[in-house]
N, C-alpha and C positions, 0 to 999 in steps of 0.2 A: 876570649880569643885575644891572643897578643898580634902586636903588628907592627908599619911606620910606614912614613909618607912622608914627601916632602911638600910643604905649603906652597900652593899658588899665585895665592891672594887672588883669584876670579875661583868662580864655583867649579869646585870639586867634586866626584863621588869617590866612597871607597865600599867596595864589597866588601861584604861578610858572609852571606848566606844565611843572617836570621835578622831580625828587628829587634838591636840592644835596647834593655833599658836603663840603660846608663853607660857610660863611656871615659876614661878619665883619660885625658892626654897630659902627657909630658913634653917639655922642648928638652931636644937631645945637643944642637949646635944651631947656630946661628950663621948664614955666610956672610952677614954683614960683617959681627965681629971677632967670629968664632967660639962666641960664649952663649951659654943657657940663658936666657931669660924671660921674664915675663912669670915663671911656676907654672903649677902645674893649675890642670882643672879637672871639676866633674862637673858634667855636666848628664841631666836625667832624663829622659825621654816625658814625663810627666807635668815637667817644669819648663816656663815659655823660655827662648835665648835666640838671641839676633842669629847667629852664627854656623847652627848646623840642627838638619831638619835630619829627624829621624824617621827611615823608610821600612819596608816590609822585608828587604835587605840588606839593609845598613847603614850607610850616611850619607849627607851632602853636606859638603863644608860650603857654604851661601856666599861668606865672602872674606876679606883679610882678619877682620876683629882687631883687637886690640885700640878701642876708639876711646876719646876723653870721656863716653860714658860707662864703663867699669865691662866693655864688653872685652869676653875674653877670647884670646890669641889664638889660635887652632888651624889659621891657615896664613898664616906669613909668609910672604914671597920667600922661597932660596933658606928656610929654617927646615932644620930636620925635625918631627913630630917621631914620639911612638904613641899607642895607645892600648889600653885593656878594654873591651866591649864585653859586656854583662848581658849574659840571657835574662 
């Protein structure tokens, strides 16, 4: 399933209607500065990550990410996200 969102930076859900097991997001725009950054990720429902807990219907982005420990970006305040979810 293809999709987009825009980051909150406080916990998010986003429906799917299955339990992916893996997820890759991309950043699309930035409102800070109008540009992509940060790349992309995957991240796999198998493998532990600070950032987004994988549910029986999709996701919870937990919180902003992007910290000085290598955690990654998926819900930045005011950044445009898309993503692919993997049955």
């Amino acid at each position: 399933m293809v999709g987009h969102y825009t980051g909150a930076g406080s916990e998010q859900t986003i429906e799917l209607g299955f339990s992916p097991v893996a997820v890759y997001f991309g950043i699309y725009k930035s409102e800070y500065d109008g540009t992509a950054s940060g790349g992309p990720q995957l991240l796999l429902r198998d493998l532990p990550n600070k950032v987004v807990e994988f549910t029986d219907t999709g996701l919870k982005l937990l919180r902003q990410g992007a910290t000085a420990d290598t955690t990654p970006s998926v819900n930045r305040p005011n950044t445009f996200y898309t993503y692919v979810a993997f049955r």
